[in-house]
C-alpha positions as CSV (number, residue, x, y, z in Angstrom):
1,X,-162.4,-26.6,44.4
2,X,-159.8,-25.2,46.2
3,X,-159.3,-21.7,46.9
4,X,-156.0,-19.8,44.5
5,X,-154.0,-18.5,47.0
6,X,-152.3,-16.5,44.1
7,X,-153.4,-12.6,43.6
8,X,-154.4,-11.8,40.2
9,X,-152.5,-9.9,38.0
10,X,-153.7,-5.8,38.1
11,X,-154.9,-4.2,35.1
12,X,-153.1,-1.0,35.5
13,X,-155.2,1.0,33.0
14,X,-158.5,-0.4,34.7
15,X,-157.0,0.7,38.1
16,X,-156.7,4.5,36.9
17,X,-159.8,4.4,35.5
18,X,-161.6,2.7,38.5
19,X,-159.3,5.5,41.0
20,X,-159.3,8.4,39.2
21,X,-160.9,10.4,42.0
22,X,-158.2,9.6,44.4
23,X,-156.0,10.2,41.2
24,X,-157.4,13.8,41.0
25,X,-157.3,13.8,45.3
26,X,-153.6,13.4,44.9
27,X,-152.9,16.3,42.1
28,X,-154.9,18.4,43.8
29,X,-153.7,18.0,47.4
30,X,-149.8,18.9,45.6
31,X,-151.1,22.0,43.8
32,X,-152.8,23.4,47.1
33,X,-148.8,22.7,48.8
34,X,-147.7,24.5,45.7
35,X,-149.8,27.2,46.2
36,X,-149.4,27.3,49.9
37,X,-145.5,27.5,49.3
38,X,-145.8,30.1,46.5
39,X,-147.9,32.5,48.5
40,X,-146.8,32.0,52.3
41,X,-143.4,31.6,51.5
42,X,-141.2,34.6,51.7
43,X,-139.7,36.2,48.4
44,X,-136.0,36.1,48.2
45,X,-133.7,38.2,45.2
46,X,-130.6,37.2,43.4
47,X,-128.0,39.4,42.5
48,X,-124.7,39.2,41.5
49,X,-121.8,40.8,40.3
50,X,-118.9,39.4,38.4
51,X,-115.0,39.7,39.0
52,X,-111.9,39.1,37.2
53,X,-108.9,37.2,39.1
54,X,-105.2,37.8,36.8
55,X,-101.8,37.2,38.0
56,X,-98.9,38.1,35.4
57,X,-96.0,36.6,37.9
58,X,-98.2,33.4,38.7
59,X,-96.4,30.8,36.9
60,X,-92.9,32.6,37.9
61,X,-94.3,32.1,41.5
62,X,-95.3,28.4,40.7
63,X,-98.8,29.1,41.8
64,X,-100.7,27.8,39.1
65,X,-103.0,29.7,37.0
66,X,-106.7,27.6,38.5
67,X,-105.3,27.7,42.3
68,X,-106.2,31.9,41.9
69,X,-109.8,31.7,41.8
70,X,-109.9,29.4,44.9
71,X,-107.8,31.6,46.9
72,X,-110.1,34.8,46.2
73,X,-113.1,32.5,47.0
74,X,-111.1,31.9,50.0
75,X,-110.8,35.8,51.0
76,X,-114.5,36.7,50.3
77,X,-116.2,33.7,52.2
78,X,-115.0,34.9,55.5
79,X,-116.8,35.7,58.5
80,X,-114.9,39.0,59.5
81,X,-116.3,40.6,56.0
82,X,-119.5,38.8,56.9
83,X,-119.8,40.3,60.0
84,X,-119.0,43.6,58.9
85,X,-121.2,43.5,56.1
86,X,-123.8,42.1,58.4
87,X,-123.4,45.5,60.8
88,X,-123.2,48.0,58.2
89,X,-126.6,47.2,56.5
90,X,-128.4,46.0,59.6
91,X,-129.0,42.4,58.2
92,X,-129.3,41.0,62.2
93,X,-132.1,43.1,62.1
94,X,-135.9,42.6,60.7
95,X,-136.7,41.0,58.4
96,X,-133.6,39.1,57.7
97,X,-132.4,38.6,61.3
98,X,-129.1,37.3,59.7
99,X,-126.1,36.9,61.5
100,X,-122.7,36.2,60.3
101,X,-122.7,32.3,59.7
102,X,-126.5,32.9,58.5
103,X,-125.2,35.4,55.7
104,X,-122.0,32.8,55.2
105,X,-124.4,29.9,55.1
106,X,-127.7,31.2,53.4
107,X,-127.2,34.4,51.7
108,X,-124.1,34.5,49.9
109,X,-122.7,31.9,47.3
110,X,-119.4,32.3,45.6
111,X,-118.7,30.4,42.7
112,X,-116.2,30.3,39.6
113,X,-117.4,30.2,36.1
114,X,-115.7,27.0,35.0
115,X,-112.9,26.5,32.4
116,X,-112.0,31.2,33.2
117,X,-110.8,33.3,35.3
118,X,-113.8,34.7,37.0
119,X,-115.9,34.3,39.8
120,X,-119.1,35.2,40.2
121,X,-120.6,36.9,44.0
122,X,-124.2,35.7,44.5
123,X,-126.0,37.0,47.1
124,X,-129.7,36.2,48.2
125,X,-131.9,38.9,49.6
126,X,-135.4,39.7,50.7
127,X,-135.1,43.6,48.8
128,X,-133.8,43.2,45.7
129,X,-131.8,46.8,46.0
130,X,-130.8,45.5,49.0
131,X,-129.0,42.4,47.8
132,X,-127.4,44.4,44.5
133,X,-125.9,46.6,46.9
134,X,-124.3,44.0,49.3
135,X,-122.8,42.5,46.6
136,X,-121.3,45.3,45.2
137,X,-119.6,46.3,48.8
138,X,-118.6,42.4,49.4
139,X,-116.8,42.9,46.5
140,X,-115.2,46.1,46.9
141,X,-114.6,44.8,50.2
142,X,-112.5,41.8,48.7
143,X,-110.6,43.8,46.4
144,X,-109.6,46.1,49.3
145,X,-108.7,43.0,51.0
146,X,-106.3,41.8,48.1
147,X,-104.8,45.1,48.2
148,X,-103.9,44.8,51.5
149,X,-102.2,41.6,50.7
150,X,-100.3,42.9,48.4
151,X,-98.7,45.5,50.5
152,X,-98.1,43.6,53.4
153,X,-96.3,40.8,51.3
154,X,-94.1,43.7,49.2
155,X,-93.4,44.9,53.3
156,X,-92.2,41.4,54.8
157,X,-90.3,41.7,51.5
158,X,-88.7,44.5,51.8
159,X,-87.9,44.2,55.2
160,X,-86.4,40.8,55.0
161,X,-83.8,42.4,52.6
162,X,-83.3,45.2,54.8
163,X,-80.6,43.2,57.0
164,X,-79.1,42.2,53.6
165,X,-78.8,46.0,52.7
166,X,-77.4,46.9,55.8
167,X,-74.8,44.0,56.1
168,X,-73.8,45.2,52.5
169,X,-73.8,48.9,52.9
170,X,-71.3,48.4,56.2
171,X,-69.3,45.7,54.3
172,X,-68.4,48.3,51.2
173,X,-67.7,50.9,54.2
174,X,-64.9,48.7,56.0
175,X,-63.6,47.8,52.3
176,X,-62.9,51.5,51.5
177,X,-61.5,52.1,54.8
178,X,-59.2,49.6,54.6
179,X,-57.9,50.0,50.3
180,X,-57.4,54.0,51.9
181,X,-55.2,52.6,55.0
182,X,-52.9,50.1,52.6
183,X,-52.6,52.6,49.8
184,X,-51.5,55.1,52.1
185,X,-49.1,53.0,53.7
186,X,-47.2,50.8,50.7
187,X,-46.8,53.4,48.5
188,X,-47.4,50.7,45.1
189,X,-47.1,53.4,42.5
190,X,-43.4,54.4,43.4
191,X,-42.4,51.0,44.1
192,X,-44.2,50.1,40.4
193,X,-42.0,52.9,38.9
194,X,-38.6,51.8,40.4
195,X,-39.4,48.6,38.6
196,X,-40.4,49.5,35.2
197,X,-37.5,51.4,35.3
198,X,-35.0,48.4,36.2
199,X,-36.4,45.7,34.1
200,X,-37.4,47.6,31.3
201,X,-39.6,45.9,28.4
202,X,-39.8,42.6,30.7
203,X,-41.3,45.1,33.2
204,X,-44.9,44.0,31.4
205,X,-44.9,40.6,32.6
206,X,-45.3,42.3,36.1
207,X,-48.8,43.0,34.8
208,X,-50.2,40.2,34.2
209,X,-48.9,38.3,37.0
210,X,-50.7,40.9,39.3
211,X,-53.8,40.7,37.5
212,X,-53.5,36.6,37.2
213,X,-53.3,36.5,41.0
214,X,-55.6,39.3,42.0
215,X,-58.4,37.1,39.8
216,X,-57.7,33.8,41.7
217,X,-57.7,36.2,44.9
218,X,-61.5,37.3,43.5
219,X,-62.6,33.8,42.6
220,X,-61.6,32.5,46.2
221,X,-63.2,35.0,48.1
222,X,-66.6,34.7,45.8
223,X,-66.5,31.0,46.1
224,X,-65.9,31.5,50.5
225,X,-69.3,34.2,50.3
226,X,-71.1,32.0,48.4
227,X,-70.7,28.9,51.0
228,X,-72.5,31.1,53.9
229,X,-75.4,32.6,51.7
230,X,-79.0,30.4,51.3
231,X,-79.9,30.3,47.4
232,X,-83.8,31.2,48.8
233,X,-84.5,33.6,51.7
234,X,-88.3,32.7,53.1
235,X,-90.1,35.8,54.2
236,X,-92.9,35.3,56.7
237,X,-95.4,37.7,57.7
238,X,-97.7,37.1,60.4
239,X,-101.6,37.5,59.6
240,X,-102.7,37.0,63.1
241,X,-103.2,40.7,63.7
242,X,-105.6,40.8,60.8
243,X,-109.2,39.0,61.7
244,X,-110.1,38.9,57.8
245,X,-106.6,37.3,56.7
246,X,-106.9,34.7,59.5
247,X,-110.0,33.3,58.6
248,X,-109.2,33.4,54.8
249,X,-106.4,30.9,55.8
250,X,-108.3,28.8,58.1
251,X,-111.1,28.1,55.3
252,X,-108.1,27.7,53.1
253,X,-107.4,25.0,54.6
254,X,-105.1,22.1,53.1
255,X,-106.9,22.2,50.0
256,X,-105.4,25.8,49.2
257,X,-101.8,25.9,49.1
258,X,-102.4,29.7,46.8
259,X,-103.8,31.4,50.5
260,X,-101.7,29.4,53.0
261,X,-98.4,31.2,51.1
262,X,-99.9,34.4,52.1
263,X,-98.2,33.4,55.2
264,X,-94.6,32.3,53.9
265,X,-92.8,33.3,50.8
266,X,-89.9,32.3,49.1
267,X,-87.7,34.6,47.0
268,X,-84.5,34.6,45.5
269,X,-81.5,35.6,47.6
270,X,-79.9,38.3,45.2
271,X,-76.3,38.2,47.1
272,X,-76.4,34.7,46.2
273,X,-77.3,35.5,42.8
274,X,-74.4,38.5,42.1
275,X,-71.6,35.5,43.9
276,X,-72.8,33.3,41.2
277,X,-72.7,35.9,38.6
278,X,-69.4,36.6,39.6
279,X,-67.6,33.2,40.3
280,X,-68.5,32.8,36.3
281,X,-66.8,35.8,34.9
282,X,-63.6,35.2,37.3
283,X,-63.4,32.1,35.7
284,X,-63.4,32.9,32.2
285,X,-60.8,35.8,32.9
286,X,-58.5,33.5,34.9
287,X,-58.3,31.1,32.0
288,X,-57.7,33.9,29.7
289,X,-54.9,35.4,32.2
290,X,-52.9,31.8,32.3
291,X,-52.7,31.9,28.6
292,X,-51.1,35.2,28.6
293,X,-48.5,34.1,31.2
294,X,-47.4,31.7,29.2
295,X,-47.4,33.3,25.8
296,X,-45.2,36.3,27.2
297,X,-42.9,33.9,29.3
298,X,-42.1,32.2,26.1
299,X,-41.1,35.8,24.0
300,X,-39.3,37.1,26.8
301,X,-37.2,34.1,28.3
302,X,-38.0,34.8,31.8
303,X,-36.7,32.2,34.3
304,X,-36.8,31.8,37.8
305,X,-34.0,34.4,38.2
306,X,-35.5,36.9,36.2
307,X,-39.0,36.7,37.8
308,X,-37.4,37.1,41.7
309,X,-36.7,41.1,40.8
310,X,-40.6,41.2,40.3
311,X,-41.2,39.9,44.4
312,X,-41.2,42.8,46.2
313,X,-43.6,44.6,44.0
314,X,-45.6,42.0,43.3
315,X,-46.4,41.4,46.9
316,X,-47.8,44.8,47.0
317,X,-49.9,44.8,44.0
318,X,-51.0,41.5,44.7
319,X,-52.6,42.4,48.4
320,X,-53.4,45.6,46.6
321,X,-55.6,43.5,43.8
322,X,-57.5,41.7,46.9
323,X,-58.4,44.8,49.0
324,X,-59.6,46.4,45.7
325,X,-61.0,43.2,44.4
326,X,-63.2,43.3,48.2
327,X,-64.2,46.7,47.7
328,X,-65.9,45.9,44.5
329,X,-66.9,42.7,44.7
330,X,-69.1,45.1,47.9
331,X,-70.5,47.5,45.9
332,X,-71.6,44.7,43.3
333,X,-73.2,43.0,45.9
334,X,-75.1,46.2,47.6
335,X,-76.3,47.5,44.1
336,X,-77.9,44.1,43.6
337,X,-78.9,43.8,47.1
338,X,-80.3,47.6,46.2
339,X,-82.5,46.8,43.7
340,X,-83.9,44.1,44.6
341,X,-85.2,46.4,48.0
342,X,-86.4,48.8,45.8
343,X,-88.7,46.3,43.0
344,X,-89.5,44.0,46.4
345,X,-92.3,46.7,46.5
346,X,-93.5,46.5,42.5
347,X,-92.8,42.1,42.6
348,X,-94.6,40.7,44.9
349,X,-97.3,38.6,45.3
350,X,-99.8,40.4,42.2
351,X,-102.8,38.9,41.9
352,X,-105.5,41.6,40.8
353,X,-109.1,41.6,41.0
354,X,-111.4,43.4,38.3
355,X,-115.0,44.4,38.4
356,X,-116.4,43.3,35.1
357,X,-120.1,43.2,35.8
358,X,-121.5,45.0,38.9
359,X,-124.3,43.9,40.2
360,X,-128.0,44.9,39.5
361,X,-131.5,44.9,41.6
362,X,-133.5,41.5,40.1
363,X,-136.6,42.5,38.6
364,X,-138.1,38.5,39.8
365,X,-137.5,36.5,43.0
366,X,-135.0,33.5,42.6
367,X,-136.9,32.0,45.2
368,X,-139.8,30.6,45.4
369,X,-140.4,29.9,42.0
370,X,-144.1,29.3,40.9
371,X,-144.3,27.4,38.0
372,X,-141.5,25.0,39.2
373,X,-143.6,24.6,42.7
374,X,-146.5,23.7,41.1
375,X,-145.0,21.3,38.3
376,X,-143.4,19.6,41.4
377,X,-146.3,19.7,43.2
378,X,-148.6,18.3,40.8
379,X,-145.9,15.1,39.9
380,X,-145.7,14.0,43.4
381,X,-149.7,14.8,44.3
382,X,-150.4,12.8,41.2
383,X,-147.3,9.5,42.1
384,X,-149.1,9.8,45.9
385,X,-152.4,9.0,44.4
386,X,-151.1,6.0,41.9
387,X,-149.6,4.6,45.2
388,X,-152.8,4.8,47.2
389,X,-154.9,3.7,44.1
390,X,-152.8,0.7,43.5
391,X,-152.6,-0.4,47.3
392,X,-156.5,-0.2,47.7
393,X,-156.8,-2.5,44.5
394,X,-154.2,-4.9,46.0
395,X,-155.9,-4.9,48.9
396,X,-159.2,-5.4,47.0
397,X,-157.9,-8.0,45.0
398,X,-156.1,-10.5,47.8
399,X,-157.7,-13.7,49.2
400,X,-159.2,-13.2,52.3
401,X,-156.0,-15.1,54.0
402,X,-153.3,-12.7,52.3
403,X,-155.7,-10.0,53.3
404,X,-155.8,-10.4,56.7
C-alpha cells in the first residue's frame, strides 16, 4: 500500500498528558525568571502629590478651560527644574546616578486625572522618603514657576500701557495750556454779556447754537482719534532670559497654544475703548441739540438777519467749546488709560495652582511587583512548554519524507 503522506490529526489532551514534564519544564523555568527579577531587581517607590489648576479669567482670555492642565504639565516637565532638582538632592549620585533627561525620562510622570482639573506629580524613587520629598519640591517648584508668570505677564502689561499713559498725561497738559492761553486772550464772558444784553430773550438761542456746534466739534475729533488707535494692543515679553520658561515653551510645542501665549498677549486698547464710549454719547446729545434748534427757531422767529448779531460771539464760544471739549475728552482718556495701568497688575494672565494632596513616603515598591512577575512568569513558562510539547509531537507524528 502506499505510504499517507498526510500527518495525522494531534490529540491535544493526549499531547499534555504524554508532555507534561516539559509542561512543568516550562512553568518552572518562568517562575525561576520571576523570582530572579523579584529578588535581583532593584526596588523602586511611588509617590505622588496632587495639584489643582483654576483660572477665573480663562474663558474671558479664550483659553479654554482643558488647555490649563496641558500648559502646567508643560512647566513641570522641563529640564531646567529637572536639573535643579537633580543638584539639590544629589540624584547624579549613587545609587540613582540620574541625570536630567534620566529623571525627565524615568523618574517623573505627570499626568491629569481625566474629565477635572487636576494633575497628579508621580515620581519614582529607590527611597521612598526620598521620592515623597522630590515631589513635594517639584511642585513647589512649579507653583513658584507660575507665580513668576504671572508677574512678568502683569509687567509686559503694565509697561506696554506705560507709553499710553505718558502720551495721555502730556496730551491733557498741552490742552490746559492752551484753554488758559484762549481764555485769557478772547475775553468770552464780556463779549457773552454785551449780547444778552442786546438781544435780550432771543439771547438763549445763543446757547444752544454753541453747545450744538461744540458737540459736532467733539464727535469729529473722537471719530479722527479713533482712526489712529489699534482696537487690541499685543504685549510681548521675552522668556529667553529665563532657562525654565524656555523649555516650557519648546515642549509646548504646536500642540499647546495655552504656553506659547506666555510669549504674546493680546489686550484691549482702553483709549480705543473711552473714543468709542464717547463717539456714542456725542451722538445721542447732537440729535437731541438739533431738535432744540429747531423747536426754539420756531417760538422766536429768528431768521437769517436775526441770527448774524449772534457771529461774533459765537465764534468765540464755539473755538471755546473745542479747546474745552480737547481738554476733557484728555482727562477721559488718561483716567481710563489710568486704570487700566493700575488693574494690568491684578488682570492678567491668572491661572493658580493648589496643593490638594501632598505627597507621602509609599509603604510598598511600585516596582517590581511580585505576584504580577510570577503570574507572568508562570503564563509564558507554561505557553513555551505547549509550543515545544506540540513541535516534538509534530515532529513525532510526520512521515519520514515531511520529516526530513
Amino acid at each position: 500500500m502506499p505510504a499517507n503522506d498526510t500527518a495525522p490529526a494531534l490529540d491535544y489532551l493526549a499531547v499534555v498528558r504524554r508532555h507534561w514534564p516539559l509542561l512543568l519544564a516550562g512553568v518552572a523555568t518562568g517562575l525561576a525568571a520571576a523570582l530572579a527579577v523579584n529578588l535581583l531587581a532593584p526596588k523602586k517607590y511611588e509617590a505622588w502629590a496632587t495639584v489643582l489648576v483654576s483660572d477665573a479669567r480663562a474663558l474671558e482670555r479664550g483659553v479654554a478651560r482643558n488647555a490649563l492642565v496641558p500648559s502646567v504639565r508643560a512647566l513641570l516637565e522641563n529640564q531646567t527644574l529637572a536639573a535643579r532638582l537633580v543638584r539639590e538632592f544629589h540624584l547624579d549620585a549613587p545609587p540613582h546616578e540620574l541625570e536630567a533627561e534620566d529623571f525627565l525620562r524615568d523618574a517623573l510622570r505627570v499626568e491629569d486625572v481625566k474629565g477635572t482639573d487636576v494633575i497628579r506629580v508621580r515620581v519614582r524613587l529607590r527611597d521612598p522618603v526620598l521620592a515623597a520629598r522630590v515631589a513635594d519640591r517639584l511642585v513647589a517648584m512649579g507653583l513658584e514657576l507660575n507665580r513668576q508668570v504671572t508677574r512678568d505677564e502683569s509687567a509686559a502689561q503694565r509697561e506696554a500701557l506705560k507709553s499710553e499713559l505718558d502720551s495721555a498725561r502730556a496730551r491733557v497738559l498741552e490742552h490746559e495750556r492752551a484753554l488758559l492761553e484762549f481764555q485769557q486772550k478772547a475775553q468770552v464772558e464780556v463779549s457773552r454779556k454785551d449780547v444778552d444784553t442786546s438781544l435780550g430773550q432771543r439771547g438763549q438761542m445763543l446757547g444752544v447754537l454753541v453747545d450744538l456746534e461744540t458737540e459736532k466739534a467733539r464727535l469729529t475729533k473722537a471719530e479722527e482719534e479713533l482712526k489712529g488707535r489699534e482696537r487690541i494692543l499685543t504685549v510681548r515679553k521675552s522668556i529667553d532670559s529665563d532657562p525654565a520658561l524656555m523649555e516650557a515653551a519648546k515642549r509646548a510645542g504646536k500642540e499647546n497654544e495655552a504656553v506659547l501665549g506666555l510669549q504674546n498677549t493680546e489686550v484691549m486698547n482702553p483709549v480705543y475703548e473711552a473714543l468709542e464710549q464717547q463717539i456714542a454719547t456725542s451722538r445721542t446729545r447732537l440729535a437731541a441739540l438739533e431738535r432744540q434748534k429747531t423747536e426754539l427757531s420756531d417760538k422766536l422767529h429768528l431768521g437769517d438777519k436775526s441770527l448774524v448779531q449772534l457771529t461774533n460771539l459765537y465764534q468765540k464760544e464755539i473755538e471755546l467749546g473745542k479747546r474745552q471739549l480737547e481738554l476733557e475728552l484728555g482727562r477721559k482718556v488718561y483716567s481710563e488709560v489710568l486704570v487700566r495701568y493700575e488693574q494690568a497688575a491684578i488682570t492678567g494672565r491668572k491661572t493658580e495652582l493648589q496643593v490638594v494632596d501632598n505627597a507621602l513616603p509609599p509603604r510598598r515598591p511600585a516596582f517590581p511587583r511580585p505576584k504580577l512577575n510570577l503570574g507572568l512568569g508562570a503564563a509564558f513558562g507554561l505557553l513555551a512548554g505547549l509550543l515545544a510539547a506540540f513541535v516534538r509531537e509534530y515532529r513525532r507524528l510526520a512521515p519520514p519524507q515531511q520529516a526530513e
